[in-house]
C-alpha positions in Angstrom: -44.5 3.9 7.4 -41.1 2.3 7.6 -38.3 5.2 7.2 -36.2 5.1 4.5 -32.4 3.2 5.4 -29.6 4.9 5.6 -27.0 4.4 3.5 -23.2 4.5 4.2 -21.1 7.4 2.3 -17.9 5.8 0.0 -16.7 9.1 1.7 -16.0 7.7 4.9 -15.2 4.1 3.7 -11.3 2.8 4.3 -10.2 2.1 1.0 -6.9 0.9 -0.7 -4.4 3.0 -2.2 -5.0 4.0 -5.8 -1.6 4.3 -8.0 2.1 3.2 -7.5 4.2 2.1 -4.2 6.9 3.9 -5.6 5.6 7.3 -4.8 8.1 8.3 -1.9 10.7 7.1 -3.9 10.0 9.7 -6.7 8.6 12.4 -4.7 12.6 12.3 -2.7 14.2 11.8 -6.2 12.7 14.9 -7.3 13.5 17.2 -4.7 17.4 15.5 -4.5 17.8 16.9 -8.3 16.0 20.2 -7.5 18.4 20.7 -4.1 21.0 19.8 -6.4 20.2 22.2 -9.3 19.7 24.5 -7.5 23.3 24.2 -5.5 24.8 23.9 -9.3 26.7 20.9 -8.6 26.4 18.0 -11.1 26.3 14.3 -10.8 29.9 13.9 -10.8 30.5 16.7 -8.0 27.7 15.4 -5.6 29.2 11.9 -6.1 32.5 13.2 -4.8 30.9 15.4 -2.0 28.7 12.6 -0.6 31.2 9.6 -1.3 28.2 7.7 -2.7 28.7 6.4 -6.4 27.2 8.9 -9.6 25.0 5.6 -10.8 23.4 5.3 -7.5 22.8 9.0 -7.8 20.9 8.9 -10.6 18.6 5.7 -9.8 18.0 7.6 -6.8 17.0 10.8 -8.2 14.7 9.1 -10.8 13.1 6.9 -8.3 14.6 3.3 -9.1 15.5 2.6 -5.6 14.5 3.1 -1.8 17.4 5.3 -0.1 18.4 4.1 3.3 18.4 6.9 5.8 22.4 6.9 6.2 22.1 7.7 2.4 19.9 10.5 2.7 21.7 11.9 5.2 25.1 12.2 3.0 23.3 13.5 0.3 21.9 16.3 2.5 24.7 16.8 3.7 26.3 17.4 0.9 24.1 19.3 -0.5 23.7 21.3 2.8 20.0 20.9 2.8 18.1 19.3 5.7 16.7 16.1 5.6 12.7 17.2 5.5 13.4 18.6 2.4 13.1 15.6 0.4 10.1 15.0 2.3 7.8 18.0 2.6 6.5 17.5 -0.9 5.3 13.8 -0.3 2.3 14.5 0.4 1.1 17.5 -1.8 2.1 15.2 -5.0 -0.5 12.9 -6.2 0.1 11.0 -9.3 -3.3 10.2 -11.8 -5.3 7.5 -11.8 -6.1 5.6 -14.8 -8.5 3.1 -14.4 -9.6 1.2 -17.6 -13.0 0.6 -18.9 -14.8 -2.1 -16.5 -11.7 -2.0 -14.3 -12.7 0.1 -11.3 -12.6 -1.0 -7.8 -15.9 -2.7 -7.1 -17.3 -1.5 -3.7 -20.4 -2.0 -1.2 -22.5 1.0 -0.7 -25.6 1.1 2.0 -28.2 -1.0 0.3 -25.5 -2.7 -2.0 -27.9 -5.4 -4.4 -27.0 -7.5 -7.3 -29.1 -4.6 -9.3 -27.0 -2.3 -8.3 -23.1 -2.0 -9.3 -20.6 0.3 -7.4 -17.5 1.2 -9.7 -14.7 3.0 -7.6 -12.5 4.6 -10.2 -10.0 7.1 -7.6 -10.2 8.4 -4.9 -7.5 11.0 -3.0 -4.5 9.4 -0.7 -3.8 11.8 1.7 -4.5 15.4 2.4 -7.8 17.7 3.7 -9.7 16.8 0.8 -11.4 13.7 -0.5 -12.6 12.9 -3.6 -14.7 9.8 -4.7 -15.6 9.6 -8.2 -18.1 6.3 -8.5 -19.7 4.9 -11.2 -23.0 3.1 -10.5 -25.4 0.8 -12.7 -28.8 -0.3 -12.1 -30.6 -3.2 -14.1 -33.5 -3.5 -12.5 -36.8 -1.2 -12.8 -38.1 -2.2 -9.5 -34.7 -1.4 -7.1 -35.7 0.9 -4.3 -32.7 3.1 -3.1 -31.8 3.9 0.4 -31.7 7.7 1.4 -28.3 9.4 1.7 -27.2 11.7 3.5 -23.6 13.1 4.0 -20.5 15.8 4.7 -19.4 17.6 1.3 -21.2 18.2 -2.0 -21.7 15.9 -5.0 -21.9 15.8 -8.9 -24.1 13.8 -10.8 -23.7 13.2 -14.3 -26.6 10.7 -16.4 -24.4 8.6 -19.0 -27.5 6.1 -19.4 -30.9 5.5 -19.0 -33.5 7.7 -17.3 -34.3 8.5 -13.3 -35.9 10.9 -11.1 -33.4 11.7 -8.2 -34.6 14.1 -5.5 -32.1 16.2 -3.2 -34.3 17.3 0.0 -38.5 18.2 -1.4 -37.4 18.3 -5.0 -37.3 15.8 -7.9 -35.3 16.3 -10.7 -36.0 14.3 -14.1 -32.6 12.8 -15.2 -32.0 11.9 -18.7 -28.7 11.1 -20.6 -26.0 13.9 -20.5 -28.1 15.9 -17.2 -26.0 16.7 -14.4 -26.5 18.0 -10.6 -24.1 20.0 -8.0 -25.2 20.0 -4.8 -24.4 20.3 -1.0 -25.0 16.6 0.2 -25.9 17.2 3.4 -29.6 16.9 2.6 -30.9 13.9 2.1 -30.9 12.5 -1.5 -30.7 9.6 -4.0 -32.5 8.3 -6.7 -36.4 7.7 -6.2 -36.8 6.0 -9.3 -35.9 3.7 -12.4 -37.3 4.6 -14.9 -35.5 2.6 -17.6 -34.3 -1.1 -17.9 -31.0 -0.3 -17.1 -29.8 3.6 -15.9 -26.0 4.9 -15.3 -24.5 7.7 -14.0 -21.1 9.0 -12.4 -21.0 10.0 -9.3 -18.4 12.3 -7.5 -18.4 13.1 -4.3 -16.2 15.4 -2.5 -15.8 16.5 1.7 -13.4 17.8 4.1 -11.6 14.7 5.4 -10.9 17.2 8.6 -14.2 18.0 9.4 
């Protein structure tokens, strides 16, 4: 008997950055009015102190335009603040993703057939933890998934159709509105369609230092 494939995670898949290149620009805005708040000096005074003009002071602090680093500099300076401070929040700040209906990124998963859609619709940019919340259709009765097997855990939520998915010797009997948590490092996946066309979300999460 012929094993089962393996298929690939979305987990470990290099993916394209979800949300606006302007994030720097915003993240350093934000902690330029904070610094400056929090000195008590207004517009007008930081202007003065860093010789740069008040309207360039304010594009910059609502992240309308890219500082150069002689900029920053004055502005730290001025502010008596070092220059990582505009910085060290980059990465912790993550805007939302709104992805409209239909619109999601669509991806190849192990297995990937024309009965079976992948719909990326986020996933984390940066940090320890990733997140890959997936929506997946399958129009065909007759579409034998691979097995999978992976770091992390994963939810599974039924929005259409019907299945049985097993996670390691057990079979669960999904119907619409059912949902599953667990650790995905067993193997796991749906073993059968049992309707003419079945959807669910999936979401699955791992330590991206692991």
């Amino acid at each position: 008997m012929t094993p089962p494939k393996k298929g690939v995670s979305i987990i470990d898949k290099q993916l394209p950055s979800f949300g606006t290149d302007k994030h720097l620009e915003a993240s350093i805005g934000k902690q330029v009015r904070l610094a400056r708040k929090a000195a008590g000096v207004t517009l007008q005074q930081l202007s003065r102190q860093s010789q740069l003009s008040a309207s360039m002071l304010s594009k910059i602090e609502n992240g309308q335009i890219s500082s150069s680093l002689r900029t920053i500099q004055l502005i730290c300076h001025a502010l008596n603040i070092t220059i990582t401070t505009l910085f060290k929040q980059h990465d912790k700040e993550v805007e939302p993703t709104f992805i409209k209906s239909g619109a999601g990124l669509t991806i190849e998963r192990g297995g990937t057939h024309k009965k079976r859609h992948y719909q990326l619709l986020g996933h984390t940019v940066g940090g320890p933890l990733k997140v890959e919340p997936c929506l997946i259709t399958v129009s065909s009765k007759d579409y034998e998934f691979p097995e999978f097997q992976h770091q992390g855990v994963e939810f599974i939520y039924m929005l259409k159709g019907e299945m049985d998915y097993y996670y390691g010797t057990k079979v669960y009997h999904f119907t619409e509105g059912d949902s599953l948590y667990f650790d995905s490092d067993k193997p796991h996946g749906p073993k059968k369609i049992l309707s003419t066309e079945c959807q669910f979300l999936a979401v699955i999460c791992s330590n991206s230092i692991a």
